[in-house]
LONUVEX-965042 format. One record per residue (C-alpha): residue in three letters; x, y, z; residue number from 1. Coordinates in nm, 2 decimals. Layout:
+--------+--------+--------+--------+-----+
! residu !      u !      v !      w ! num !
+--------+--------+--------+--------+-----+
!    ala !      X !      Y !      Z ! NUM !
...
+--------+--------+--------+--------+-----+
//
This chain:
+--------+--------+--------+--------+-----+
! residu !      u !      v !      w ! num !
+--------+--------+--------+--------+-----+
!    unk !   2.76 !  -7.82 !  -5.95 !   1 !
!    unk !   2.97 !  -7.95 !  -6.28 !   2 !
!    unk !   2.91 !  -8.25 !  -6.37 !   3 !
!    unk !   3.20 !  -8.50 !  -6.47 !   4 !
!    unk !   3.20 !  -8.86 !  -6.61 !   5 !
!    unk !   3.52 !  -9.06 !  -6.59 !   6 !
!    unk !   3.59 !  -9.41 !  -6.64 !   7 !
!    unk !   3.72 !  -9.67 !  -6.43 !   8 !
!    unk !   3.83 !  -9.99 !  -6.40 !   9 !
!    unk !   3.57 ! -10.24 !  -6.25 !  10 !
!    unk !   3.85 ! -10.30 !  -5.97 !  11 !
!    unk !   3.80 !  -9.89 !  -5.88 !  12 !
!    unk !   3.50 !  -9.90 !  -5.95 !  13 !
!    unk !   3.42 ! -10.15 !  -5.69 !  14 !
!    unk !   3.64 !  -9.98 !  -5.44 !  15 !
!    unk !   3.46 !  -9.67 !  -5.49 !  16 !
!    unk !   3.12 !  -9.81 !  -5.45 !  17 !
!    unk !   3.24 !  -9.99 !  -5.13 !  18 !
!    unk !   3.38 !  -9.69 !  -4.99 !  19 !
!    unk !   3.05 !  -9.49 !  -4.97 !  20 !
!    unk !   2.88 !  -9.79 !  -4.88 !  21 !
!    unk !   3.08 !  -9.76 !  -4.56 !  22 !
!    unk !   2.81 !  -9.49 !  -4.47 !  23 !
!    unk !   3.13 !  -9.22 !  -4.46 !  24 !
!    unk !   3.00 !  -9.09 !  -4.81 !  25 !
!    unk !   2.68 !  -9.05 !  -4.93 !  26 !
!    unk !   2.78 !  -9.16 !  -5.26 !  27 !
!    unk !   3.04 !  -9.25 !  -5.54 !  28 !
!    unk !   3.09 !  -8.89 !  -5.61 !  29 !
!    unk !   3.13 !  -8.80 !  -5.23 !  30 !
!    unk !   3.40 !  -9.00 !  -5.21 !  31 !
!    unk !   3.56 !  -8.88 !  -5.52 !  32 !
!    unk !   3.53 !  -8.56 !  -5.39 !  33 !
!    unk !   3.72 !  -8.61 !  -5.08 !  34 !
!    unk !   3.99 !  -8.77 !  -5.28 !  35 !
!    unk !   4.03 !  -8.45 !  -5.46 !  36 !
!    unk !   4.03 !  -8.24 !  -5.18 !  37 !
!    unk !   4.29 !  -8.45 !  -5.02 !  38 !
!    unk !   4.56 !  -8.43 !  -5.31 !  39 !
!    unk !   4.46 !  -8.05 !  -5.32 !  40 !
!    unk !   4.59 !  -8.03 !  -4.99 !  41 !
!    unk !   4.90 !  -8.27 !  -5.02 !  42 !
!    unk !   4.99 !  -8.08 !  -5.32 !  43 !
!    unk !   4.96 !  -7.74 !  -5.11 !  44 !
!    unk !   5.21 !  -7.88 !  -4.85 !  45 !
!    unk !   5.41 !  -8.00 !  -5.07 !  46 !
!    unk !   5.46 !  -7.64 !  -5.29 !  47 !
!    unk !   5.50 !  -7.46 !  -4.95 !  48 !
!    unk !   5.77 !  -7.77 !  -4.86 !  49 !
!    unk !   5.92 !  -7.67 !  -5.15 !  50 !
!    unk !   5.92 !  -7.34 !  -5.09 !  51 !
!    unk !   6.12 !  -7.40 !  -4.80 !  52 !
!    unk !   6.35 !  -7.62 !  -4.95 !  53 !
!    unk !   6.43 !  -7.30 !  -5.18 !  54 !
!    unk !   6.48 !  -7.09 !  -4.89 !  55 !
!    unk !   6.70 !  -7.31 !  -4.67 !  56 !
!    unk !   6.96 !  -7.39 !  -5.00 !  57 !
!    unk !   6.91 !  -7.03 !  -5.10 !  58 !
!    unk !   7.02 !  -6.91 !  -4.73 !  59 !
!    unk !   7.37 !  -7.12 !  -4.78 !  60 !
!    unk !   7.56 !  -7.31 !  -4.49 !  61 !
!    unk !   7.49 !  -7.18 !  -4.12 !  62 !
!    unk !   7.80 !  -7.10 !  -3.89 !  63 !
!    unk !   7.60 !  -7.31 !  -3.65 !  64 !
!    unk !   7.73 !  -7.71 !  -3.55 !  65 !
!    unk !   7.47 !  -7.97 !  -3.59 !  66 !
!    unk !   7.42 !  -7.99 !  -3.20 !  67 !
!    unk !   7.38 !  -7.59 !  -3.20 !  68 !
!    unk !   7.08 !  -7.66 !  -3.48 !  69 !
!    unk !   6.94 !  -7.95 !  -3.32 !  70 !
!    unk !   6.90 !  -7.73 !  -2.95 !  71 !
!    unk !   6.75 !  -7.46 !  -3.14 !  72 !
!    unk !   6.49 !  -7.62 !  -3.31 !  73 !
!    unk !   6.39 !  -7.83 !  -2.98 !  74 !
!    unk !   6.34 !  -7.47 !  -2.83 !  75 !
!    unk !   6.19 !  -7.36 !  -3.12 !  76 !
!    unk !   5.94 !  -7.69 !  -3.08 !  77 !
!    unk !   5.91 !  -7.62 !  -2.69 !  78 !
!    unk !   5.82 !  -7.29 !  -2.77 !  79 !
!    unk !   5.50 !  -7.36 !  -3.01 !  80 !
!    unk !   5.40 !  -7.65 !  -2.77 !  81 !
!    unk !   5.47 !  -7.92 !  -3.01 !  82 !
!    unk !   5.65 !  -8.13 !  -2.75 !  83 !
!    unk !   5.71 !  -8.15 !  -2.40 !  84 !
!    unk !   6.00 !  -8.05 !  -2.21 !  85 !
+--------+--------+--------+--------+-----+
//
């Protein structure tokens, strides 16, 4: 493993050291680990967000009405179980 020194303000750095003092991390650097896993996922949903974002302005206006949309995607959500009928 790479090693990496940063620096911090005492106020972080104090945060930090609490942090895996909570017994969740084994250390300073587990924690900062985490953190950087964390925005490596946000900024994965966020590129595929966009992605979709692209998509829907790229597929231009639906001949559906609002309430025609709105019952589709609450079948759609039925459908994949993420609510209840």
């Amino acid at each position: 493993m790479a090693t990496m020194n940063i620096s911090l303000p005492e106020q972080m750095k104090t945060w930090a050291e609490a942090q895996a003092e909570t017994g969740r991390y084994s250390n300073t650097s587990d924690y900062v680990r985490d953190l950087i896993r964390r925005d490596q996922e946000r900024s994965e949903k966020i590129a595929a967000m966009q992605i979709k974002i692209t998509e829907g302005l790229a597929s231009g206006i639906s001949p559906l009405s609002v309430d025609e949309i709105l019952e589709k995607a609450r079948a759609k959500a039925l459908e994949l179980g993420l609510t209840k009928s």
